[in-house]
matplotlib code that plots the C-alpha trace (Angstrom):
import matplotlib.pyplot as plt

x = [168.9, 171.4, 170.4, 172.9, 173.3, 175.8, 175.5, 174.0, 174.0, 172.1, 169.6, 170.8, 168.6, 165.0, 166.2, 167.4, 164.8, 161.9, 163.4, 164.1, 160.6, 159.8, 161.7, 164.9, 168.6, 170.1, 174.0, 174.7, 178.8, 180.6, 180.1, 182.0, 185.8, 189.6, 189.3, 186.2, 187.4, 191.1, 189.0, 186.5, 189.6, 191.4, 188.6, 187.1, 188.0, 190.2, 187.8, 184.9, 182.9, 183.4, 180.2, 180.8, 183.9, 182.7, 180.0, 182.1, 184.0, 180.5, 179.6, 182.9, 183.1, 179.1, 180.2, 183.1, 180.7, 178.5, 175.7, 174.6, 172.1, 172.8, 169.9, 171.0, 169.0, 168.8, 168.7, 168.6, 170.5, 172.5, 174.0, 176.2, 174.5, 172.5, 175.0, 176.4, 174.5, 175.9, 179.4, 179.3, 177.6, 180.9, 183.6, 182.5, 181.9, 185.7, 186.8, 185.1, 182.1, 179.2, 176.2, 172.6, 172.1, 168.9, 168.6, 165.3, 165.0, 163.2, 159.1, 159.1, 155.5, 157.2, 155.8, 155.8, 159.4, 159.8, 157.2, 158.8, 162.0, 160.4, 158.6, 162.0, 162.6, 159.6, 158.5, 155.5, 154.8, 151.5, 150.5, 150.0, 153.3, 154.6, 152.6, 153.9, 157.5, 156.9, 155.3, 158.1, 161.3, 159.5, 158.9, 162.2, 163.6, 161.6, 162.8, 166.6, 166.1, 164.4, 167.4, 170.1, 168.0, 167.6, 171.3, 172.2, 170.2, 172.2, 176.0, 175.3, 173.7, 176.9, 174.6, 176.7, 180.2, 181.2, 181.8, 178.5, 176.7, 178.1, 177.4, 173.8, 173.4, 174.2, 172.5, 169.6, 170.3, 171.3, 167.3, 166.5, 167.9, 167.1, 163.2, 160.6, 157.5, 155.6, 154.9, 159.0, 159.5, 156.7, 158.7, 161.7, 160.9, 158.9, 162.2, 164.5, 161.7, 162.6, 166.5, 167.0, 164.1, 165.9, 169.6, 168.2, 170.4, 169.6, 171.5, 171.6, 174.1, 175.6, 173.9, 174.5, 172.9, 174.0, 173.7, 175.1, 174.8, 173.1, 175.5, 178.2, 175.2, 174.0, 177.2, 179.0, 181.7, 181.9, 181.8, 184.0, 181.2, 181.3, 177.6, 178.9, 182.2, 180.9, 177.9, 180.6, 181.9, 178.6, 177.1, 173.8, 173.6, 170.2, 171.1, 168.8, 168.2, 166.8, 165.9, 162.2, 162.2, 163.9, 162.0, 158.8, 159.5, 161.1, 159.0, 155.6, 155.4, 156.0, 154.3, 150.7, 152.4, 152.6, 155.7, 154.3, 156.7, 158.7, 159.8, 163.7, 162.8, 161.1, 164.1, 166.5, 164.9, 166.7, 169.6, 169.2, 165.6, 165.9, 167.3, 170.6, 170.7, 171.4, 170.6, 172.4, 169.4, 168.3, 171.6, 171.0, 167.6, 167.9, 170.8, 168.5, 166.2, 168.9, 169.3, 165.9, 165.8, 168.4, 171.6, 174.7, 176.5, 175.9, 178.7, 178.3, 179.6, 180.2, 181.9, 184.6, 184.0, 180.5, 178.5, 175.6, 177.3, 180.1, 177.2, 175.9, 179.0, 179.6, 176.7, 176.8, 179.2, 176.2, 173.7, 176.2, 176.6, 173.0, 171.8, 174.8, 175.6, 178.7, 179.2, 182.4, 182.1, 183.6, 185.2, 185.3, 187.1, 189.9, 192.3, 190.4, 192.5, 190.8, 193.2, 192.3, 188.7, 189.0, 191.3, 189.0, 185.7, 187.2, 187.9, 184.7, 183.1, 185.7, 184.4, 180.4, 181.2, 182.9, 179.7, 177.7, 179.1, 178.7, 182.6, 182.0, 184.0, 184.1, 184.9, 181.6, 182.6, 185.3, 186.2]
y = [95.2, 92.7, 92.3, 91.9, 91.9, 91.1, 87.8, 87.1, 83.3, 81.5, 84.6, 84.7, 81.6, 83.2, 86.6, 85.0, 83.1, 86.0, 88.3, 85.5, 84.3, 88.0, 87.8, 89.7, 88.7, 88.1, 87.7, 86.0, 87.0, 83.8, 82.4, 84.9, 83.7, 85.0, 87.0, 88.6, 89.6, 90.4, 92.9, 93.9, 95.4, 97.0, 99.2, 99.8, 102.2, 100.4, 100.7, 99.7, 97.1, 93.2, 93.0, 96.1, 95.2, 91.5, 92.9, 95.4, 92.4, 90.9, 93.7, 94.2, 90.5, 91.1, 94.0, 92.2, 89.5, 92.1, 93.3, 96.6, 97.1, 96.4, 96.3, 97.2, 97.1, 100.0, 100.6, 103.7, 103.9, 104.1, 101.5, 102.1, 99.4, 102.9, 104.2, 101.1, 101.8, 105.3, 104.6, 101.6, 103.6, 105.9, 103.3, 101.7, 104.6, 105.8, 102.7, 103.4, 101.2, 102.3, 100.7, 102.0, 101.1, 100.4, 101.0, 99.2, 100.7, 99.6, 100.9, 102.6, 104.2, 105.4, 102.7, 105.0, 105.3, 101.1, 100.9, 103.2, 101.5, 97.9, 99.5, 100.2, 96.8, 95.0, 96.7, 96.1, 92.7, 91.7, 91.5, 87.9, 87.2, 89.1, 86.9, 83.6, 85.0, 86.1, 83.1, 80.7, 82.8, 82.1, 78.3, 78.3, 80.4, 78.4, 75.2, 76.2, 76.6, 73.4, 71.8, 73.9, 72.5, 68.9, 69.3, 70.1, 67.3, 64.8, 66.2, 66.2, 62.8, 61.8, 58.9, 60.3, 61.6, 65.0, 64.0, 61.9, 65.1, 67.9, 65.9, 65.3, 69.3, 70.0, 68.0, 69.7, 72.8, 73.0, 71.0, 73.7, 76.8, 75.2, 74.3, 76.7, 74.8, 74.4, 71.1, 69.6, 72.1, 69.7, 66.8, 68.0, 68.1, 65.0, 64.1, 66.1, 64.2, 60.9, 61.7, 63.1, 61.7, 59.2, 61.1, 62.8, 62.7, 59.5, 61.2, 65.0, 67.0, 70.6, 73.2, 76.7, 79.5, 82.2, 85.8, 88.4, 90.7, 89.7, 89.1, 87.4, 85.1, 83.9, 84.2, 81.2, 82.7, 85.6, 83.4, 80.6, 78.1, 78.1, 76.2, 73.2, 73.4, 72.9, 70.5, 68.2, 68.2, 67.2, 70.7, 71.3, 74.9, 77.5, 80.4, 83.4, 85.0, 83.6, 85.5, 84.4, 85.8, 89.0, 90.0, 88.9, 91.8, 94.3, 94.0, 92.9, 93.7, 97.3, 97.3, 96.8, 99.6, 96.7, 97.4, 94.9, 94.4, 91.2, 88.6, 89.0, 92.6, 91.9, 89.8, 92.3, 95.0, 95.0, 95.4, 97.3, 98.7, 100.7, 100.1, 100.7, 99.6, 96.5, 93.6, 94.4, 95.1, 91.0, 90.3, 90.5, 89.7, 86.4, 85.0, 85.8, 83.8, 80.9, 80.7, 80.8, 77.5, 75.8, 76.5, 75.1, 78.1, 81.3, 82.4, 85.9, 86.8, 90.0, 92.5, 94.1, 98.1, 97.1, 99.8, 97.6, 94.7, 96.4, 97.6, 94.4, 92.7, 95.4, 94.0, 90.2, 89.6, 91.0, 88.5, 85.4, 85.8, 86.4, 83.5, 80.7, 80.6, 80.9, 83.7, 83.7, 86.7, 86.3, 89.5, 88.7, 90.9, 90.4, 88.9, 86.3, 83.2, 79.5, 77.8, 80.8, 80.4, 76.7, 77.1, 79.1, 76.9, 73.9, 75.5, 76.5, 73.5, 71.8, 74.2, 73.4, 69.5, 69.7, 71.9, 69.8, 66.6, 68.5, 70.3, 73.9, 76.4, 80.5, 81.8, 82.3, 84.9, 84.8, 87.1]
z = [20.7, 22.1, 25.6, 28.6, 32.7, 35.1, 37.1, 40.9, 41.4, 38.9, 38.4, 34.8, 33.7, 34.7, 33.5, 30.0, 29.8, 30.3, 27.4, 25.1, 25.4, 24.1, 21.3, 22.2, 21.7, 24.8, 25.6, 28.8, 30.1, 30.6, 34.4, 36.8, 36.4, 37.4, 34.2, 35.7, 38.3, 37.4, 34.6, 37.1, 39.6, 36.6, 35.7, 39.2, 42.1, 44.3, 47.6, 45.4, 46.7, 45.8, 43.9, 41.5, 40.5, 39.2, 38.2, 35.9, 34.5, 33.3, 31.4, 30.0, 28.7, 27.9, 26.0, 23.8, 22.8, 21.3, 23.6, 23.2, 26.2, 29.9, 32.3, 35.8, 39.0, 41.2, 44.6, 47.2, 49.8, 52.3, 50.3, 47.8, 45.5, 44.5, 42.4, 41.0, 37.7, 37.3, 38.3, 36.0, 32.9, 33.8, 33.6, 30.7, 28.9, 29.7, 28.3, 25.0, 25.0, 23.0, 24.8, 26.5, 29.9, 31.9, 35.4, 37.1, 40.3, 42.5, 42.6, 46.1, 45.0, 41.6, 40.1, 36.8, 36.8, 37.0, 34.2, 31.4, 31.4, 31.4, 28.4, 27.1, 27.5, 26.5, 23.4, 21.7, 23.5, 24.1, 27.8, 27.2, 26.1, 28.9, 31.9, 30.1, 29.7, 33.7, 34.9, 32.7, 34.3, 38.1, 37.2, 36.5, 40.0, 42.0, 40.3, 40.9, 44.4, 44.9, 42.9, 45.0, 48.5, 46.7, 46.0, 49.2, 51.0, 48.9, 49.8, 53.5, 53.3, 52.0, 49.9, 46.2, 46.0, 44.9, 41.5, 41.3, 43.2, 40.7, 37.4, 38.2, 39.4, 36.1, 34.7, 36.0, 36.0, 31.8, 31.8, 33.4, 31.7, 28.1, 28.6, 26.9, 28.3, 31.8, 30.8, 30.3, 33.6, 35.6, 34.0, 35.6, 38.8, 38.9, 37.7, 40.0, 42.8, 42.1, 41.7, 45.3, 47.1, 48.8, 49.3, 52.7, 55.8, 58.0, 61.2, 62.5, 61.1, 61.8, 60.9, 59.9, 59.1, 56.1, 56.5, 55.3, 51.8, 49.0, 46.7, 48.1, 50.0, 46.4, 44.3, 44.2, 42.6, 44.8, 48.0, 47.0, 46.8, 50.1, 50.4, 48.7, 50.2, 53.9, 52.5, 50.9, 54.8, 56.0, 57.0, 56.5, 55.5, 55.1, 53.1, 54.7, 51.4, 48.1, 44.7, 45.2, 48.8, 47.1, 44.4, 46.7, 49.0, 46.8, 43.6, 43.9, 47.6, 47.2, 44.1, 46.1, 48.4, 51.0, 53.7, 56.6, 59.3, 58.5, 61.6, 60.8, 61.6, 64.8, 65.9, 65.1, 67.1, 70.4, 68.9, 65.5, 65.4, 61.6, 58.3, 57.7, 54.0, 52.5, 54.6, 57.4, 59.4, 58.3, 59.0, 62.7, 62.6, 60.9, 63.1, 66.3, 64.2, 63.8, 67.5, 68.1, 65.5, 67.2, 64.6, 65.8, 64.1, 62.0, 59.2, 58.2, 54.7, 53.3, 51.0, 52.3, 52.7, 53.0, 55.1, 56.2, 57.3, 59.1, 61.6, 61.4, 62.3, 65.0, 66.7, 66.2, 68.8, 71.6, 69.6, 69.9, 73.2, 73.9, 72.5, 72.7, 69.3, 67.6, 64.5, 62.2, 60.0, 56.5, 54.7, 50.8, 48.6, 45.4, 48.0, 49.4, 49.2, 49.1, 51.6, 53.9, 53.8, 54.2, 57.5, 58.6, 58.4, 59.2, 62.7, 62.7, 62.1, 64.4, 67.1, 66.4, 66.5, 69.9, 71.0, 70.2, 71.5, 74.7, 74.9, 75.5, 74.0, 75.8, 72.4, 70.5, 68.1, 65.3, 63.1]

ax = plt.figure().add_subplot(projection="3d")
ax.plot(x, y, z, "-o")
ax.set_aspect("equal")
plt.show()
């Protein structure tokens, strides 16, 4: 078996890093690129979401390196992220590929289901092999998201240059992906501690809250780094959504057959009181959240086509003017230009600097 996935973020190290402690070949796609995406359109239906068609150009470029076995995460709907997997396996297939796919859907109860095709996956492993392999991939997720906040910190502080910020991100982040041991993880992060402990901000900058879909949230690529872009400005930004958060509530949460009510829920309820798929419904819930936190502003990315976040954005504008707080939605899809996007968030942040130095502004919705 020679392993692959598509990308989300940085999600490949854990993932690579759990079946290679198992003893299976993995084949990571080169980082999402033009060529990604130019593929990923190609072969796609035109009105196709964002994320499926990058994702397509992963596992084609997986597939020409020699995998042989995609896994694929599942979903139900009403989002169409359910039927990626089958509309993929379709595509590829056309093209000529000869490859298995897995789909790991999540347990919803059928935690039978879930378990057979990790057994698929996983072989003959010993249980004990498996909780390191687990335990080593989480290290490692938690790690990169102290590293991305660490990283963060030190743009907006302004305390290292862009340059000088990128070099020692990667630094970090190839330490990370090549350890196999808790004990060089622990080193790096004492490490990563003593790096970035004294790159905080010493004044108060803007700051804005991410919402919007998954994937174009974590996805660098996808979003146009747009994170580092407005922290290199001086922006403090919170993303709303994190792969630990994720796979908290849609793995081992429902695994235990756990649904509690959740506070981004609770927020949401006066104006969206059920799921709508997605995370639209966290969407609204989390920038009533931001508000509530004192955010100067809320940017609110998503796919274009995409069902959840369409509602969502149809009811953001009642939210921003409810609570005072500016919302620019952003619509990504194969078109999105940089210079656009940049235009776009410097009048933006231009708008949340004059608000707070006291200048109000009537318009508190842009999209």
């Amino acid at each position: 078996m020679r392993l692959s996935f598509p990308h989300m973020g940085n999600l490949y190290i854990p993932i690579k890093t759990f079946f290679e402690s198992l003893g299976i070949e993995v084949v990571v796609p080169p980082l999402s690129n033009k060529e990604t995406l130019e593929l990923g359109v190609k072969h796609s239906p035109e009105f196709a979401c964002l994320p499926l068609k990058v994702n397509i150009g992963n596992m084609i470029q997986a597939l020409e390196k020699g995998a042989n076995t995609i896994v694929m995460a599942g979903g139900g709907g009403p989002c169409r992220f359910g039927y990626y997997s089958e509309v993929q396996r379709e595509i590829l297939s056309d093209l000529g590929y000869d490859f298995e796919m897995i789909v790991l859907d999540p347990p919803k109860g059928n935690l039978l289901k879930l378990v057979k095709n990790i057994k698929r996956l996983i072989g003959d492993n010993s249980f004990k092999k498996i909780w390191f392999s687990a335990r080593l991939a989480w290290k490692k997720a938690v790690l990169l998201e102290e590293l991305d906040y660490a990283d963060g910190m030190a743009r907006v502080s302004k305390k290292l240059n862009k340059k000088k910020a990128n070099n020692l991100f990667n630094y970090f982040e190839k330490e990370i992906d090549l350890t196999v041991s808790f004990d060089k993880l622990q080193c790096i992060e004492n490490q990563m501690k003593e790096c970035y402990h004294d790159l905080t901000p010493s004044f108060e900058p803007i700051k804005i809250g991410l919402v919007g879909e998954i994937y174009t949230v974590l996805d660098n690529f996808v979003n146009m780094d747009i994170k580092k872009k407005l922290e290199d400005w001086g922006v403090y930004v919170d993303k709303s959504i994190s792969l630990t958060e994720w796979a908290n509530t849609n793995l081992l949460l429902r695994l235990l057959n756990i649904h509690g009510e959740k506070n981004t829920e609770i927020a949401a309820r006066p104006y969206l009181n059920h799921f709508v798929g997605g995370h639209g419904l966290q969407s609204v819930g989390n920038t009533v959240l931001y508000a509530n936190k004192k955010f100067d502003g809320v940017l609110h990315v998503l796919p274009f086509t995409c069902m959840p976040e369409i509602i969502a954005k149809s009811i953001l504008p009642a939210v921003s003017k409810k609570y005072n707080i500016p919302v620019l939605s952003l619509v990504m899809d194969e078109h999105a230009a940089d210079i656009g996007l940049n235009t776009r968030l410097e009048a933006f942040v231009d708008l949340l600097c004059k608000r707070k130095e006291g200048m109000k502004d009537e318009i508190l919705f842009r999209s």
